[in-house]
TORKOL-4160 file (C-alpha; in steps of 0.2 Angstrom, whole numbers, padded with zeros to 4 digits, m for minus):
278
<pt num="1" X="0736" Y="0820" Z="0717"/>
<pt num="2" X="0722" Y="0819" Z="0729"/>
<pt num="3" X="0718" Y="0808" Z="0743"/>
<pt num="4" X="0701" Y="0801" Z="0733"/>
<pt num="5" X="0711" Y="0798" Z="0720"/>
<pt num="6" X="0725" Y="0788" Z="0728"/>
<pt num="7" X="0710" Y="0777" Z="0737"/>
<pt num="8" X="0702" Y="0776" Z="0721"/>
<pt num="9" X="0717" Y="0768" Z="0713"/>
<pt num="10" X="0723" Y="0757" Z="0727"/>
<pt num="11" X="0705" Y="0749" Z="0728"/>
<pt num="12" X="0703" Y="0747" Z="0710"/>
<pt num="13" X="0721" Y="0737" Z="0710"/>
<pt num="14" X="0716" Y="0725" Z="0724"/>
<pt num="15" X="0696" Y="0723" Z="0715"/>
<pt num="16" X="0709" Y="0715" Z="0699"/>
<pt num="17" X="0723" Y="0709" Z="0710"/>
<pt num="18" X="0706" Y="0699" Z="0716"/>
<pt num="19" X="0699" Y="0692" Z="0699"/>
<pt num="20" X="0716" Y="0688" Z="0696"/>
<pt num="21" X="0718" Y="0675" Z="0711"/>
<pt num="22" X="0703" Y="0668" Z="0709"/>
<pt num="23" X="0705" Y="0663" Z="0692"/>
<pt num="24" X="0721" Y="0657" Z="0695"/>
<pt num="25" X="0713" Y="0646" Z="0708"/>
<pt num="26" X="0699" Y="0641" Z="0699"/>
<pt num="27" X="0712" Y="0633" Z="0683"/>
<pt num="28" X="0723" Y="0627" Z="0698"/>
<pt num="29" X="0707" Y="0618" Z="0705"/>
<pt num="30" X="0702" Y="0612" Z="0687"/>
<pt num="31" X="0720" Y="0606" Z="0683"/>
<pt num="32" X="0721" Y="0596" Z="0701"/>
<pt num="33" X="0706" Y="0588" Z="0699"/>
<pt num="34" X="0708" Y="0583" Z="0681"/>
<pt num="35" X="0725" Y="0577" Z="0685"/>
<pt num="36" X="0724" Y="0567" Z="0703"/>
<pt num="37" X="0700" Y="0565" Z="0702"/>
<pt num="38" X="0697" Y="0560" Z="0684"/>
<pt num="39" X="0688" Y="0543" Z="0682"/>
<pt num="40" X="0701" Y="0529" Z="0680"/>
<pt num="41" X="0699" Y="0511" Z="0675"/>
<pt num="42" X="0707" Y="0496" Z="0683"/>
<pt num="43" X="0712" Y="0481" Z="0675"/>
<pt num="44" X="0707" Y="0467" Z="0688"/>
<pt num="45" X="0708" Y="0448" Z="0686"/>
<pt num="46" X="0693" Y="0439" Z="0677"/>
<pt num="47" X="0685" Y="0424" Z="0685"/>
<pt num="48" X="0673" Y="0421" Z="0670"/>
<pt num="49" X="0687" Y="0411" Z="0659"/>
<pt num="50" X="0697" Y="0415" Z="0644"/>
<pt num="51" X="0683" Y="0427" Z="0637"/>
<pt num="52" X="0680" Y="0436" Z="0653"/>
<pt num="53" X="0685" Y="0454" Z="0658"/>
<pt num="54" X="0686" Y="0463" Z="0675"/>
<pt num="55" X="0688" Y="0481" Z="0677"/>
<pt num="56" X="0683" Y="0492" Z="0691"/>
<pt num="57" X="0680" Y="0512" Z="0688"/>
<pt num="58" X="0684" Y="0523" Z="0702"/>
<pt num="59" X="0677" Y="0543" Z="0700"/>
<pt num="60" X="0672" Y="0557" Z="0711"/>
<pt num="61" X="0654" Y="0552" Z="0710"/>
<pt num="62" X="0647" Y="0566" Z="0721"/>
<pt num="63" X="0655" Y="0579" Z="0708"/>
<pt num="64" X="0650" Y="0569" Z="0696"/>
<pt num="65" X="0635" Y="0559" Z="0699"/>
<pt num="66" X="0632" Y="0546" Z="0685"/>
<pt num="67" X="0624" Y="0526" Z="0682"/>
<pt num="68" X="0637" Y="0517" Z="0671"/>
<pt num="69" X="0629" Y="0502" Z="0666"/>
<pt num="70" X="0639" Y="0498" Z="0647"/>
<pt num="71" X="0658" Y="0494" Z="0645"/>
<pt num="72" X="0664" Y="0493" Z="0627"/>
<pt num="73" X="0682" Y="0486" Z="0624"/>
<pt num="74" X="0688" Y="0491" Z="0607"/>
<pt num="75" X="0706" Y="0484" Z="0596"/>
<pt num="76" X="0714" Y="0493" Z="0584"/>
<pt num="77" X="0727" Y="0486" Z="0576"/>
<pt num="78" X="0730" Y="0491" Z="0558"/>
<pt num="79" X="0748" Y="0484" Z="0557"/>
<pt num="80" X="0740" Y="0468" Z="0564"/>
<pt num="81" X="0728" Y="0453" Z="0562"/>
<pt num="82" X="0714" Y="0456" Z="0564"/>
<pt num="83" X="0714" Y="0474" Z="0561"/>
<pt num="84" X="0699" Y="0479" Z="0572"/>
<pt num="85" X="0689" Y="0469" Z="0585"/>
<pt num="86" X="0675" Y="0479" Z="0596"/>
<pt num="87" X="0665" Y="0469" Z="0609"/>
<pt num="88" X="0651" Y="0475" Z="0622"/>
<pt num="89" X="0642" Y="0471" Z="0638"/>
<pt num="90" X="0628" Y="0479" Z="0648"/>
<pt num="91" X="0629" Y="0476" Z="0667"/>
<pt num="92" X="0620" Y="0482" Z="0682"/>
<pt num="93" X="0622" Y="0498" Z="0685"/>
<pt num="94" X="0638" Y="0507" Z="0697"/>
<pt num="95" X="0633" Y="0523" Z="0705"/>
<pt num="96" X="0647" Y="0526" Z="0712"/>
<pt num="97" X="0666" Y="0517" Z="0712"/>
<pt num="98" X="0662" Y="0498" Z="0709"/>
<pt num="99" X="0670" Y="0485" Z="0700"/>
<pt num="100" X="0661" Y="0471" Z="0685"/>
<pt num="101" X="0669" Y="0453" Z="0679"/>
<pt num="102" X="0658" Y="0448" Z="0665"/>
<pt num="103" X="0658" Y="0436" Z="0649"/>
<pt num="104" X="0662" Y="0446" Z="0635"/>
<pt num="105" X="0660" Y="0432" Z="0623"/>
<pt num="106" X="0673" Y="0425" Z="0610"/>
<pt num="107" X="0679" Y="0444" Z="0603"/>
<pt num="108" X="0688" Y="0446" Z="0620"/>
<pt num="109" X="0699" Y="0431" Z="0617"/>
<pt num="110" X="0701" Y="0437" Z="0598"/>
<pt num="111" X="0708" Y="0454" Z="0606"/>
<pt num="112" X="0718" Y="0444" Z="0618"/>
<pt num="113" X="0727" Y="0433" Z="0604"/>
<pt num="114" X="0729" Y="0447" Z="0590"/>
<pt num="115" X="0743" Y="0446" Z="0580"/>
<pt num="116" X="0754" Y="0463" Z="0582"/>
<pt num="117" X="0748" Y="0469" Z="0599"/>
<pt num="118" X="0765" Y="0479" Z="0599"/>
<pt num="119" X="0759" Y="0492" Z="0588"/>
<pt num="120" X="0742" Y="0491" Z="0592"/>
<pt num="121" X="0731" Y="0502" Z="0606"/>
<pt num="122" X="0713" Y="0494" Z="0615"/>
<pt num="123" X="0701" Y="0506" Z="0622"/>
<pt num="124" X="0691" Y="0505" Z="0635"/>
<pt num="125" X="0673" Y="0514" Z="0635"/>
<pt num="126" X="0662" Y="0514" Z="0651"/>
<pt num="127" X="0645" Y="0523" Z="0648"/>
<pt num="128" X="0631" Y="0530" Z="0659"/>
<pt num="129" X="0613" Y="0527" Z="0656"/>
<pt num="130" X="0611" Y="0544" Z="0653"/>
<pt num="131" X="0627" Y="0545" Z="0638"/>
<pt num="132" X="0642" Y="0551" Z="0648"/>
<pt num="133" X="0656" Y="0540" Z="0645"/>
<pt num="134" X="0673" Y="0538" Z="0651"/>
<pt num="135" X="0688" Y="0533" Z="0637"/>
<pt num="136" X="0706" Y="0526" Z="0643"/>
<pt num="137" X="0716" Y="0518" Z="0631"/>
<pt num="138" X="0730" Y="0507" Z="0632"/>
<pt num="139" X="0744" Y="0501" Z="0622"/>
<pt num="140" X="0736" Y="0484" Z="0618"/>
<pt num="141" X="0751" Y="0472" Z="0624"/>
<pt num="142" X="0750" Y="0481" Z="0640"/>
<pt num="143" X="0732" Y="0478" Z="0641"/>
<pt num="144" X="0734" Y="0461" Z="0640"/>
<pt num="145" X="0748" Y="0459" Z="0652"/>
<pt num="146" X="0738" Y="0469" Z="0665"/>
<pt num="147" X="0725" Y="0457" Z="0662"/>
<pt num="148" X="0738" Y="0441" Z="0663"/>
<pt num="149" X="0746" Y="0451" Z="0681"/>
<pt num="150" X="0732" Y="0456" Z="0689"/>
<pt num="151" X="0728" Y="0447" Z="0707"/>
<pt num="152" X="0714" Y="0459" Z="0713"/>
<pt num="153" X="0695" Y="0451" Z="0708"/>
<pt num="154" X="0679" Y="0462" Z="0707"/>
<pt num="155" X="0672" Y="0454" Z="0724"/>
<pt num="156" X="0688" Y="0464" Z="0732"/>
<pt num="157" X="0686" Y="0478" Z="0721"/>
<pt num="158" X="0669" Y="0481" Z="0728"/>
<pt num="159" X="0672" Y="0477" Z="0745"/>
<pt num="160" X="0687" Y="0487" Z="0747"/>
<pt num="161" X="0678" Y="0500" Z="0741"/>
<pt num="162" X="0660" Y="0499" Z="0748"/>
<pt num="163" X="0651" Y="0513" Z="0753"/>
<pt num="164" X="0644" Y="0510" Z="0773"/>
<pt num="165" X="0628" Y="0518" Z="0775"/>
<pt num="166" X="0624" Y="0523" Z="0792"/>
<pt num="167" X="0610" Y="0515" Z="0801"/>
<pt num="168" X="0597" Y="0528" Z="0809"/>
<pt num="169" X="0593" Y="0525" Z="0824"/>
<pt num="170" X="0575" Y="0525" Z="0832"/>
<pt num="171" X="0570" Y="0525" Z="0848"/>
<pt num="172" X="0552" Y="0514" Z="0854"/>
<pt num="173" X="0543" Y="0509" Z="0867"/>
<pt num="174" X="0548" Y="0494" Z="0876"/>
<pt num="175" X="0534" Y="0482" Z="0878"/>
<pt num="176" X="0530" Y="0467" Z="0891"/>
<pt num="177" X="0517" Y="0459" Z="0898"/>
<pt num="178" X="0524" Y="0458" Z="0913"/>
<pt num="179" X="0527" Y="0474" Z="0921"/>
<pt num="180" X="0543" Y="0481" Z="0931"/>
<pt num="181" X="0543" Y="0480" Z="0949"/>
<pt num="182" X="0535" Y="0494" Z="0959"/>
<pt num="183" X="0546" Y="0502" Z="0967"/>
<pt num="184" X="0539" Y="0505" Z="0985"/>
<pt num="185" X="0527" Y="0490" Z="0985"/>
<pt num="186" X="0540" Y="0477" Z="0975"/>
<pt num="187" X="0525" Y="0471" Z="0971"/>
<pt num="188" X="0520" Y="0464" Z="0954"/>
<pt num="189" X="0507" Y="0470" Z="0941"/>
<pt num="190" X="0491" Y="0455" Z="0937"/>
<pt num="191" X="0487" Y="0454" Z="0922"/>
<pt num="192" X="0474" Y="0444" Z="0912"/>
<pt num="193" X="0489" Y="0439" Z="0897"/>
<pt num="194" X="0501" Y="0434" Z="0909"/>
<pt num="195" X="0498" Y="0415" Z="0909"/>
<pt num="196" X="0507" Y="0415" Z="0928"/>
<pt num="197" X="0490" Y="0422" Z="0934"/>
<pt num="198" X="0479" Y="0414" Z="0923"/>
<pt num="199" X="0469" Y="0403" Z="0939"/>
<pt num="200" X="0466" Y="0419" Z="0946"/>
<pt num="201" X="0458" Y="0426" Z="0932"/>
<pt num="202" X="0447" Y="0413" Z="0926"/>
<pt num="203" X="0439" Y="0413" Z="0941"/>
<pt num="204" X="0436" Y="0431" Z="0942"/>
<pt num="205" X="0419" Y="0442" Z="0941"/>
<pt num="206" X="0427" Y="0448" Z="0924"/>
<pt num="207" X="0431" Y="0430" Z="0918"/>
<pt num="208" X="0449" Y="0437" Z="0910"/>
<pt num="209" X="0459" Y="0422" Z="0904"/>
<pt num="210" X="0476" Y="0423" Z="0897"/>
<pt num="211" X="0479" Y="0422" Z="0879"/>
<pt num="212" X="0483" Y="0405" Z="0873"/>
<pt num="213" X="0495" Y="0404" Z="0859"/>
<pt num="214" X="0489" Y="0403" Z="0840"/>
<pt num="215" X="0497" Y="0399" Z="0824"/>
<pt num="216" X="0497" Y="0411" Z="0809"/>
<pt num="217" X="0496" Y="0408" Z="0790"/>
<pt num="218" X="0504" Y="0423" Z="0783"/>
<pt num="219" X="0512" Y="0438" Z="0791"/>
<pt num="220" X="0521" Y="0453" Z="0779"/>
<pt num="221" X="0526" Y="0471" Z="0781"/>
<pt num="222" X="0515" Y="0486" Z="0770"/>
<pt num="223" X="0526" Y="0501" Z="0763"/>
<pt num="224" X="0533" Y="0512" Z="0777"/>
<pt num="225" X="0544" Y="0503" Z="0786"/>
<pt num="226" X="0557" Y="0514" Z="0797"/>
<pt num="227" X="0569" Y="0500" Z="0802"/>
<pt num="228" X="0565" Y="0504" Z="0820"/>
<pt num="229" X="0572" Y="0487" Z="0824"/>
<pt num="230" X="0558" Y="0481" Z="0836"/>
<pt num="231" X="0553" Y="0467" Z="0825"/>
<pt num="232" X="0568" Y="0458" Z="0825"/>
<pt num="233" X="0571" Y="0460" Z="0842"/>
<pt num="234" X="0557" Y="0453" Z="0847"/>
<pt num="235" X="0554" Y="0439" Z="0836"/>
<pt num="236" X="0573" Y="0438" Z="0825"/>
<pt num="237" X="0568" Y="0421" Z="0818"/>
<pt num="238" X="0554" Y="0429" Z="0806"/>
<pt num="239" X="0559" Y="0447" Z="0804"/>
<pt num="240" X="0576" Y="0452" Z="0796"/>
<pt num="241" X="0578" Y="0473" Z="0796"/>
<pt num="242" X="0590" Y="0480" Z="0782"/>
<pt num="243" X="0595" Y="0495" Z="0778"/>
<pt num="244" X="0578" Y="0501" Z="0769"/>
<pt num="245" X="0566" Y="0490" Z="0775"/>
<pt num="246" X="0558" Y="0475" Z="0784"/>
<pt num="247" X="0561" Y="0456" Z="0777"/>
<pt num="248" X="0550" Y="0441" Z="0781"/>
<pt num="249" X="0563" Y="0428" Z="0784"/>
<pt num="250" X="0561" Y="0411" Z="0771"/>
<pt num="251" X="0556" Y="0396" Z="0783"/>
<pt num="252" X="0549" Y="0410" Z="0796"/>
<pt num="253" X="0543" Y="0400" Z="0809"/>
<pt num="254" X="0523" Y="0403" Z="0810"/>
<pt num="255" X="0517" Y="0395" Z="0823"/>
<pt num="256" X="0521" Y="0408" Z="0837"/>
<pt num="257" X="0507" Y="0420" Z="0833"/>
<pt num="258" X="0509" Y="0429" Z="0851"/>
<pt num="259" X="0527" Y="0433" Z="0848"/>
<pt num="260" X="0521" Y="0440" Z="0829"/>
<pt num="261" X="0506" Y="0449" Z="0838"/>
<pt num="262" X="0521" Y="0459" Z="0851"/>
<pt num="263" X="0531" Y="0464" Z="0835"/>
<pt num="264" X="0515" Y="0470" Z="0827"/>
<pt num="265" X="0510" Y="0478" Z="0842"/>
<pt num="266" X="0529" Y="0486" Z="0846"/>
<pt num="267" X="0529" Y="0494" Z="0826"/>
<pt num="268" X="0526" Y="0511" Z="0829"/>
<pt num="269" X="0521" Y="0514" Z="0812"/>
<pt num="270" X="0509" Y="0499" Z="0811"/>
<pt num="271" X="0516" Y="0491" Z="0794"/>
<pt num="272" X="0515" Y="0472" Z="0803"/>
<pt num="273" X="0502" Y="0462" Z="0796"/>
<pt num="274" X="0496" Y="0445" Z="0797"/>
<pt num="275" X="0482" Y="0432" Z="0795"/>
<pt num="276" X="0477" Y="0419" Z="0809"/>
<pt num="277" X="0474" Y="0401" Z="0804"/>
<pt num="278" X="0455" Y="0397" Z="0806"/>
């Protein structure tokens, strides 16, 4: 047997000894995820009254993006009375693991008082705007007991499992009217808006004055907002940043127009606008 050969053969066995571990991988992979990552519904407790229903759906929603915004809760109880009850509900949508209590109307307590719940199953469908849908059944007088037990509401659901999106971080230019002190001179910059050296400016050649306050009649933020933050930290009491964008606060206070003209002047994309009165 020649050496080629030999190499030939050992290659080709380790090429399938190869395919072979990676399939077994891949259904190992597949079976874990389908075992311990499949969506699951949880029975939680219903603040809505005796035809409410909470639930809460947890997935893997970066592997399997998806807007659920339906839940259908379905009876079947052919040994029973009544034999089959089906109710729905639309709701806003979860993109990822969240949590609903809603009103299902008088069906939900026809399912909770059936007659033969022990040999009778309820299914739960959740589906996605776009018609994915997630099944569990239950045996029915488990489903109800779950319902009965259950201490957990959909307000903790959430906020056990709310997603915290990182705030970015811009930097901007710091902005006064008064300057810093020199450092050799300790001495401090004049100028003609600073109201401590408005005397001195009246009676100038130039006849700068500083600018007396004035009060506003509207102020709001165009499109393009990069929640910078210099708004609010300049004037909190009309400006509120969040997560995507700049708020006017309700009740802003509108008669500071000098402290609205710094945040409009601090915005480094400019979005600030606002009317004067008169």
């Amino acid at each position: 047997m020649s050496t080629s050969f030999l190499s030939m053969s050992i290659a080709g066995l380790a090429a399938v000894g190869l395919v072979v571990t990676l399939g077994i991988v891949s259904l190992l992979t597949g079976g874990l995820h389908f075992l311990f990552a499949r969506p699951k519904v949880h029975i939680l407790k219903s603040q809505e009254g005796e035809t409410g229903f909470a639930f809460g759906l947890s997935w893997n929603s970066s592997r399997e993006p998806a807007k659920y915004d339906k839940v259908k809760v379905r009876l079947f109880n052919p040994f029973g009375s009544p034999t089959q009850v089906e109710v729905m509900k639309k709701f806003d949508a979860g993109m990822s693991t969240f949590a609903r209590d809603m009103d299902m109307g008088p069906g939900m307590l026809n399912i909770i008082q059936a007659q033969g719940l022990d040999n009778a199953t309820v299914m739960v469908e959740v589906t996605s705007d776009a018609g994915t849908t997630h099944q569990q059944q239950f045996k029915a007088r488990d489903f109800v007991e779950r319902m009965t037990l259950a201490r957990e509401t959909a307000d903790e659901f959430n906020g056990t499992h709310e997603i915290v999106k990182e705030k970015p971080f811009y930097h901007t230019v710091q902005r006064s009217f008064i300057s810093e002190p020199l450092p050799q001179s300790n001495k401090t910059l004049k100028l003609a808006t600073n109201p401590e050296f408005a005397g001195e400016f009246a009676t100038a050649g130039g006849g700068g004055e500083a600018q007396e306050n004035f009060a506003v009649s509207k102020v709001w933020i165009e499109p393009g907002c990069i929640v910078c933050n210099a708004c609010e930290a300049i004037y909190p009491e009309v400006f509120e940043v969040t997560d995507d964008t700049c708020l006017i606060r309700p009740d802003a206070p509108l008669d500071n127009g000098l402290l609205i003209l710094e945040a409009s002047d601090a915005c480094p994309v400019e979005v600030i606008k606002f009317d004067k009165i008169g």
